[in-house]
ChimeraX commands (.cxc) that place a marker at each C-alpha (Angstrom):
marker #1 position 0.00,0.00,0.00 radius 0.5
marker #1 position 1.07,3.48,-0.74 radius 0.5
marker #1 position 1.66,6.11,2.07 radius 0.5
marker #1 position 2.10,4.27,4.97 radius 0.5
marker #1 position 5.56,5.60,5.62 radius 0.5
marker #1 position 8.22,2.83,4.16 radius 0.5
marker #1 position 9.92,5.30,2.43 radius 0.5
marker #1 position 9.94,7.83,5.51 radius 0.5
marker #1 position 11.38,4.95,7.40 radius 0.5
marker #1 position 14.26,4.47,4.79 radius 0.5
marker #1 position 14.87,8.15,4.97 radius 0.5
marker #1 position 14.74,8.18,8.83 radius 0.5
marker #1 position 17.29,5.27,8.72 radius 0.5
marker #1 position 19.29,6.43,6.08 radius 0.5
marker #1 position 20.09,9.91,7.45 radius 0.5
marker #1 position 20.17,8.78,11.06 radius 0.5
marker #1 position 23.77,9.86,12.40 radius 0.5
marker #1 position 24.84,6.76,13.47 radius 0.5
marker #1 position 23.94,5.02,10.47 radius 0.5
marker #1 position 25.87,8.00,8.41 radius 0.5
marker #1 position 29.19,6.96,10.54 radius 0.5
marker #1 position 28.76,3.59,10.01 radius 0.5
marker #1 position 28.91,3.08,6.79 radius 0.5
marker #1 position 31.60,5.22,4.27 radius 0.5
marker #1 position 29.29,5.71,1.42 radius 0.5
marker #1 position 25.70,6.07,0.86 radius 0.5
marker #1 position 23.44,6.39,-1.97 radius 0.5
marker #1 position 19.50,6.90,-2.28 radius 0.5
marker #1 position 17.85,5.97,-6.05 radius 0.5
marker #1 position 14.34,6.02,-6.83 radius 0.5
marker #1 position 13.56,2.96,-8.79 radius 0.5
marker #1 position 9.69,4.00,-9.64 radius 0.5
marker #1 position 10.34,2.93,-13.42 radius 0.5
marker #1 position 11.41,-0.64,-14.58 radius 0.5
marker #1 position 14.47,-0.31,-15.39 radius 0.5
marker #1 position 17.15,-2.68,-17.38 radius 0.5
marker #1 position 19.71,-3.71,-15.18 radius 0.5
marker #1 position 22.48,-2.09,-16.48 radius 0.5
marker #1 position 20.85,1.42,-16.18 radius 0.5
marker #1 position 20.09,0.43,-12.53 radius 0.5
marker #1 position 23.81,-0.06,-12.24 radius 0.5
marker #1 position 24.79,3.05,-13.70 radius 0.5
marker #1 position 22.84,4.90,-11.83 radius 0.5
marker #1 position 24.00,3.49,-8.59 radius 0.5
marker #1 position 27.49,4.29,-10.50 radius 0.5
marker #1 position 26.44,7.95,-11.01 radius 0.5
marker #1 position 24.84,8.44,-7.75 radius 0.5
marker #1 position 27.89,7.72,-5.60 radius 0.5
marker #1 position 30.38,9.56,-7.61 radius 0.5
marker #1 position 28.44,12.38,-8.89 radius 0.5
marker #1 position 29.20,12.06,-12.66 radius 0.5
marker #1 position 27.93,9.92,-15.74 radius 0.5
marker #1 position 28.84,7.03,-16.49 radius 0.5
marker #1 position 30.25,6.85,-19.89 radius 0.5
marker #1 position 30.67,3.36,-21.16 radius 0.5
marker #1 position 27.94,0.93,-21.96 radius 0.5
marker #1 position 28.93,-2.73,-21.11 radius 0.5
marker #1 position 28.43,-4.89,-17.92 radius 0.5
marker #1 position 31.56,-5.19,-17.68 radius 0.5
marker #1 position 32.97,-1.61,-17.08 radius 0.5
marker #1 position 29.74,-0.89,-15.12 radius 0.5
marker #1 position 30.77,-3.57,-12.56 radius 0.5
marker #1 position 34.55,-2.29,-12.92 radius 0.5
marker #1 position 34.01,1.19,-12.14 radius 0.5
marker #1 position 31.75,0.29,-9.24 radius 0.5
marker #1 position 34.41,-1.98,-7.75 radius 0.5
marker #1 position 36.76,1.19,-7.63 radius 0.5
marker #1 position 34.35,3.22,-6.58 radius 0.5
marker #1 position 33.47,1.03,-3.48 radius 0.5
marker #1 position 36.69,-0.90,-3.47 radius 0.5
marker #1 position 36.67,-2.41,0.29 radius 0.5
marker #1 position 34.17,0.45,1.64 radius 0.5
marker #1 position 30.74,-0.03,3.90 radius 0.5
marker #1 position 28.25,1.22,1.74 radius 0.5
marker #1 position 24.49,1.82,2.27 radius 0.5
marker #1 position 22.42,1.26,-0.74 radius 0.5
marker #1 position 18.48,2.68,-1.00 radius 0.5
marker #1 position 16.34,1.62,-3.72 radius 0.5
marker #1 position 13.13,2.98,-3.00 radius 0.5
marker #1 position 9.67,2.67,-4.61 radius 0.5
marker #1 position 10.63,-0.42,-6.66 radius 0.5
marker #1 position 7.87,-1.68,-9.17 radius 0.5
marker #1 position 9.40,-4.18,-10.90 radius 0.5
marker #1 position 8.58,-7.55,-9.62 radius 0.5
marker #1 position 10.05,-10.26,-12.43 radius 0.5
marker #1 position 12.57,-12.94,-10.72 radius 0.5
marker #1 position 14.80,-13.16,-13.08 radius 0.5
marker #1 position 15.38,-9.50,-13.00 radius 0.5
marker #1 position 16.25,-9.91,-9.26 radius 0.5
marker #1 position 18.21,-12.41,-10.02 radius 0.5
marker #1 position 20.23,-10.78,-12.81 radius 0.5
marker #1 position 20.69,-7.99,-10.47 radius 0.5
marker #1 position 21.87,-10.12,-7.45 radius 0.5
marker #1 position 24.58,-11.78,-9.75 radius 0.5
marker #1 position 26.07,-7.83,-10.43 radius 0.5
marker #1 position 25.67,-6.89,-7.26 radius 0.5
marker #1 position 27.68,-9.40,-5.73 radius 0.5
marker #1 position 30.32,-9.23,-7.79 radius 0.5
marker #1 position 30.84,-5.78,-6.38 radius 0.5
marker #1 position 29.58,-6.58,-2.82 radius 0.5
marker #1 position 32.15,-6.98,-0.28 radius 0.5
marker #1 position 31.44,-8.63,3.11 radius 0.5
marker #1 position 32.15,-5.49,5.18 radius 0.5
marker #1 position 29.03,-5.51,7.04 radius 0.5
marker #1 position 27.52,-3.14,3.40 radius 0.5
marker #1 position 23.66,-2.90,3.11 radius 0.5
marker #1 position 20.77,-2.83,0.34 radius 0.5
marker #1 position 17.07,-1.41,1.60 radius 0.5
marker #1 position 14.79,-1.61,-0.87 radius 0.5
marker #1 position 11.08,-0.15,-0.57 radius 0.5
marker #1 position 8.22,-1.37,-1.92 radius 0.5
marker #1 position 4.72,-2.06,-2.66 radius 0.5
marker #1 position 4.29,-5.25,-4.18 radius 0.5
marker #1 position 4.72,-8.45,-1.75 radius 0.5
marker #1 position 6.99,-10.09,-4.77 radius 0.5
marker #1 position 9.58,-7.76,-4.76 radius 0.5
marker #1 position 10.45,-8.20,-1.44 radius 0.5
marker #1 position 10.21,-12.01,-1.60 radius 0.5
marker #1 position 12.32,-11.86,-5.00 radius 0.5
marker #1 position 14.73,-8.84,-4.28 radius 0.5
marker #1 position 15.71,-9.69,-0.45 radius 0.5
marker #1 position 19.20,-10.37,0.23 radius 0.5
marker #1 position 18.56,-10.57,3.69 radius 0.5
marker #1 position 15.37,-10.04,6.17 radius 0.5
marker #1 position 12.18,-8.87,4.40 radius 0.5
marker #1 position 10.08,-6.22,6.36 radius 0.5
marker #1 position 6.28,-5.74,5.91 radius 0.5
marker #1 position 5.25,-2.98,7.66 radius 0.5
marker #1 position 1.33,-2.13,8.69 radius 0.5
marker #1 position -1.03,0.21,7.90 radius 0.5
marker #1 position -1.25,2.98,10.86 radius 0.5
marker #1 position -3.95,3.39,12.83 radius 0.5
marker #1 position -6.17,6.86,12.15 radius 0.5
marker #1 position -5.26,8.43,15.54 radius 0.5
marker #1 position -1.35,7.57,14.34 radius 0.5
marker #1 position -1.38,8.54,10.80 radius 0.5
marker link #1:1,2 radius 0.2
marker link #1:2,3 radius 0.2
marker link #1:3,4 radius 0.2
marker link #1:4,5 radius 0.2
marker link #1:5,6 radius 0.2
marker link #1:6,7 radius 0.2
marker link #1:7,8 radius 0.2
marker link #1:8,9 radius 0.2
marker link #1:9,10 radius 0.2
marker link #1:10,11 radius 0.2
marker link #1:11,12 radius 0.2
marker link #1:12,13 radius 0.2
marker link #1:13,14 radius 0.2
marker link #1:14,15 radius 0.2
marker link #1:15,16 radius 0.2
marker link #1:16,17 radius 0.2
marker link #1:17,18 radius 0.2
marker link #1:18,19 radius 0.2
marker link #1:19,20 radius 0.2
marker link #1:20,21 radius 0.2
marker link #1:21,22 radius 0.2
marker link #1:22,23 radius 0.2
marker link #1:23,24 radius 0.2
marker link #1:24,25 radius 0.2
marker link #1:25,26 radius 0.2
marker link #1:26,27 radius 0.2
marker link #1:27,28 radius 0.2
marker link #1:28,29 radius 0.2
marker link #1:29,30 radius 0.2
marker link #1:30,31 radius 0.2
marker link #1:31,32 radius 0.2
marker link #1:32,33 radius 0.2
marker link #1:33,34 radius 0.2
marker link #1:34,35 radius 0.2
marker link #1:35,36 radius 0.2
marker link #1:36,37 radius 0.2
marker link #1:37,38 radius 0.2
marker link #1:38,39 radius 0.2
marker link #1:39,40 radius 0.2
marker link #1:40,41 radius 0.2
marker link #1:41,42 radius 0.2
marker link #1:42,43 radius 0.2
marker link #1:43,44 radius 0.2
marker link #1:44,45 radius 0.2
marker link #1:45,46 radius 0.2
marker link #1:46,47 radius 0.2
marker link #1:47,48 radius 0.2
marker link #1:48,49 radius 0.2
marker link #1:49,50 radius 0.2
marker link #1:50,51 radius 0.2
marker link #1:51,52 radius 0.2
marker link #1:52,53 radius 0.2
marker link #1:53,54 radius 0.2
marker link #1:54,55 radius 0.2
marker link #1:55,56 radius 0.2
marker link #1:56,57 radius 0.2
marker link #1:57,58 radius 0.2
marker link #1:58,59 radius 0.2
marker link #1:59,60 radius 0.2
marker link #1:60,61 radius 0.2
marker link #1:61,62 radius 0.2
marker link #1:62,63 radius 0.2
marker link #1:63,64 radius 0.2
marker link #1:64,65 radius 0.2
marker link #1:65,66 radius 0.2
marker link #1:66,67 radius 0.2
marker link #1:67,68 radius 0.2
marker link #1:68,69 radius 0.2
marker link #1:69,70 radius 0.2
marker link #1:70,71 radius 0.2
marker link #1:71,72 radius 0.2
marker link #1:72,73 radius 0.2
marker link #1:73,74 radius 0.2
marker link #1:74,75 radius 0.2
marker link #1:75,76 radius 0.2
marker link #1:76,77 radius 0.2
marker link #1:77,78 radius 0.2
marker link #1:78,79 radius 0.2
marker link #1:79,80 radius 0.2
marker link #1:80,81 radius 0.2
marker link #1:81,82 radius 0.2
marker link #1:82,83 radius 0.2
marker link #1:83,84 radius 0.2
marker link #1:84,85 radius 0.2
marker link #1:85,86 radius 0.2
marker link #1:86,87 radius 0.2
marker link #1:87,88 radius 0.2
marker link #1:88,89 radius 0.2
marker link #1:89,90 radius 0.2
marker link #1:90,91 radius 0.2
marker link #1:91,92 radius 0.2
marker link #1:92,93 radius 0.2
marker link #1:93,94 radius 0.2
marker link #1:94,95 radius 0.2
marker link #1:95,96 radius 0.2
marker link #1:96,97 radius 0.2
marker link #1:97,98 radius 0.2
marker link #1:98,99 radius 0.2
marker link #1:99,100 radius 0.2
marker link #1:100,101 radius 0.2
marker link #1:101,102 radius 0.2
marker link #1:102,103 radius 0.2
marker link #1:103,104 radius 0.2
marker link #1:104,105 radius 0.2
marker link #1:105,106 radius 0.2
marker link #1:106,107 radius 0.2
marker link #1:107,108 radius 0.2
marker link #1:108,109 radius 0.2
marker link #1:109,110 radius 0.2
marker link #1:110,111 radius 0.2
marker link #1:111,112 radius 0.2
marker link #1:112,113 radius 0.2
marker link #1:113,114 radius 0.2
marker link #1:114,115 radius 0.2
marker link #1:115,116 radius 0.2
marker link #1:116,117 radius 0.2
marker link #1:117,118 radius 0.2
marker link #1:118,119 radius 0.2
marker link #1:119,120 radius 0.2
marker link #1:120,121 radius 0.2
marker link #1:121,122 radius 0.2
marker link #1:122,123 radius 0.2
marker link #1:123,124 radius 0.2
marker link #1:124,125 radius 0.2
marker link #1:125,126 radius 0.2
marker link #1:126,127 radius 0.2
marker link #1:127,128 radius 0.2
marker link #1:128,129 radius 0.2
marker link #1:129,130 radius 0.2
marker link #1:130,131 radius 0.2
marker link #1:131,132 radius 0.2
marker link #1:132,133 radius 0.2
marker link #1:133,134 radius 0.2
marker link #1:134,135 radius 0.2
marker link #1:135,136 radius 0.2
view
């Protein structure tokens, strides 16, 4: 459902202090529109270090994001995420690893639809509730 605060909670996470120190770099990307992979890439690519990305294959995507992360923590937001396909997920999760070091680095993603979290987790899934009309 739409408006019951997950991407105030990703925002209240993702500029809480403690989570700022934690981790050396941090990006936020609004994923609203399906996107091909390698566009998500490059803009996670452009997002963290502030400039296009110029080439077009897999290849250099993944490159350049291994520099530009090399061995750091890194906080990753995809918020508002639509599409729901598996293999997508999938394909993505392959990249993503590839780049992924295990330094204690994170991926929230926000949704709507139930399959995206069950086919885009790399960890815990979260549902959160609708609030109450006295909370909201």
């Amino acid at each position: 459902m739409g408006g019951i605060g997950k991407t105030t909670l990703a925002k209240s996470v993702y500029n809480n202090l403690k989570i700022e120190q934690h981790f050396n770099v941090r990006a936020w990307l609004c994923v609203s529109v399906k996107a091909k992979v390698d566009t998500l890439l490059a803009d996670i690519y452009e997002s963290l270090a502030g400039k296009k990305f110029k080439s077009i294959t897999r290849v250099n995507l993944i490159r350049n994001l291994q520099e530009k992360l090399g061995s750091k923590r890194y906080l990753l937001v995809l918020d508002d995420v639509w599409d729901e396909e598996l293999a997508y997920w999938d394909e993505f999760r392959r990249c993503i690893l590839q780049v992924q070091s295990d330094n204690g680095s994170g991926i929230i993603v926000t949704t709507r639809k139930l399959n995206i979290g069950r086919n885009a987790t790399f960890g815990d899934s979260y549902s959160l509730e609708r609030l109450s009309y006295d909370d909201s």
